[in-house]
N, C-alpha and C positions, 0 to 999 in steps of 0.2 A: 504494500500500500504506500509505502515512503516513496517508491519509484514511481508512483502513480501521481504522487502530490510536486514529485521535481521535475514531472514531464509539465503537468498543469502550471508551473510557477514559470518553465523553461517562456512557454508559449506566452503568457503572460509578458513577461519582459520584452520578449518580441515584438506581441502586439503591441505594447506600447510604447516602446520604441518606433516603431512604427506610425503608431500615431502623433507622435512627436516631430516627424519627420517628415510628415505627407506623405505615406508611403499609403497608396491607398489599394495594391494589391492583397494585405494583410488585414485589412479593416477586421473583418469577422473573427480571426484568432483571437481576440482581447475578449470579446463576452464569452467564447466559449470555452476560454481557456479561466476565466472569471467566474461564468455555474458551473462549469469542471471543478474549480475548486470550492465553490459552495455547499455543492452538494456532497460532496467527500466530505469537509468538515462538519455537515448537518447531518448527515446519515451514518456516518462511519468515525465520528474525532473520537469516540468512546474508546474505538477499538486503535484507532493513530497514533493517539498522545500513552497508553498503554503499553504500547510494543507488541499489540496484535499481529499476527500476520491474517494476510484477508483470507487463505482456507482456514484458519481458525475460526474464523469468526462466528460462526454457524454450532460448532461443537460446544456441548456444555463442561467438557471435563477441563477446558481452556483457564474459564472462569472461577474455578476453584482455586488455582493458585495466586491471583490478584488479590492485593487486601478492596475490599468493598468501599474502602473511604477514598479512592482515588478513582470512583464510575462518576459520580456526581459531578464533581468537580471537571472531568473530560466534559460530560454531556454539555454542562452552560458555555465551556468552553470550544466547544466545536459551534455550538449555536453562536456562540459572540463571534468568532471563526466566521463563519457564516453570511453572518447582520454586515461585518465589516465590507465583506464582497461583494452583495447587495451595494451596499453602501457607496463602493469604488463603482460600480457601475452607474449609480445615479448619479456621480459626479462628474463621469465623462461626459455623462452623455447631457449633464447640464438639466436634469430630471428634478422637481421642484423636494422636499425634504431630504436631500440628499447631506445636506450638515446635521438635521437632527439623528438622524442615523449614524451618521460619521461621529458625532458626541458620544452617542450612546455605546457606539461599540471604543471612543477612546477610553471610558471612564473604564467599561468592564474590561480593558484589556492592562488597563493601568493597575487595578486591582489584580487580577494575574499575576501582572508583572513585581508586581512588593511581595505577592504569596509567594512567586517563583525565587527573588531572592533573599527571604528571609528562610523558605524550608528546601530549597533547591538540596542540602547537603543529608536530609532527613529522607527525603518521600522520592523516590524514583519519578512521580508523574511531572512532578514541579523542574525535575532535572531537562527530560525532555521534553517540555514544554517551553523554559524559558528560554530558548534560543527564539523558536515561534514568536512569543510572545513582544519581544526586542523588538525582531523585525519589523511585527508589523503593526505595531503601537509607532516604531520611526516613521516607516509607509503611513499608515494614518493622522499620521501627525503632520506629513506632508502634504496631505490631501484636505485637512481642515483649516489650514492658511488659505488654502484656496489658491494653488497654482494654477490657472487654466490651458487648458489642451486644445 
């Protein structure tokens, strides 16, 4: 599933590079490389930010060895994951609540980010989660100055 989330980001940077440039054979890469990665982090962040592998995902003996207090915490985080994406999309495309979205998922990604480095050394989920988290609390913090494209 890691590979599946560095193919989505690869395409991403593209597209928008691309958009950045007038490159307007690439146009469609950016959204769909954008709910490519939305919906991986709404349907699957449970099992990403875990170290699921995706044939796992489906078996139950998987989830016996997970301690239980680090599902919850993936799920809002895949969902804030998510909102953020959405969010980048409304912003290109210049789509009206696109900063209150873009708020919404800075604060809940700000909060990650303090849980990440205050128990990153404790909880494996906070470990590999707070690289994500960095990034794209930067990325949206780029995107709520309001650079236009």
């Amino acid at each position: 599933m890691r590979k599946v989330e560095i193919i989505f980001a690869s395409f991403f940077v593209v597209g928008l590079l691309s958009k950045i440039l007038g490159i307007t054979a690439t146009l469609m890469l950016l959204p769909i490389a954008v709910f490519g990665l939305m919906l991986l982090y709404l349907f699957f962040g449970f099992a990403l930010f875990n170290g699921i592998r995706f044939r796992e995902v489906l078996k139950k003996n998987v989830y016996s060895d997970f301690p239980k207090a680090s599902f919850l915490p993936a799920i809002v985080l895949g969902f804030t994951l998510s909102l953020l994406m959405i969010a980048i999309v409304f912003k290109i495309q210049h789509w009206p609540y696109g900063n209150y979205m873009m708020l919404t998922a800075n604060i809940s990604l700000l909060v990650f980010t303090i849980l990440g480095v205050v128990k990153h050394k404790t909880t494996e989920f906070y470990k590999q989660s707070l690289p994500r988290c960095i990034f794209y609390i930067s990325m949206a913090s780029y995107w709520t100055v309001n650079i236009p494209l």
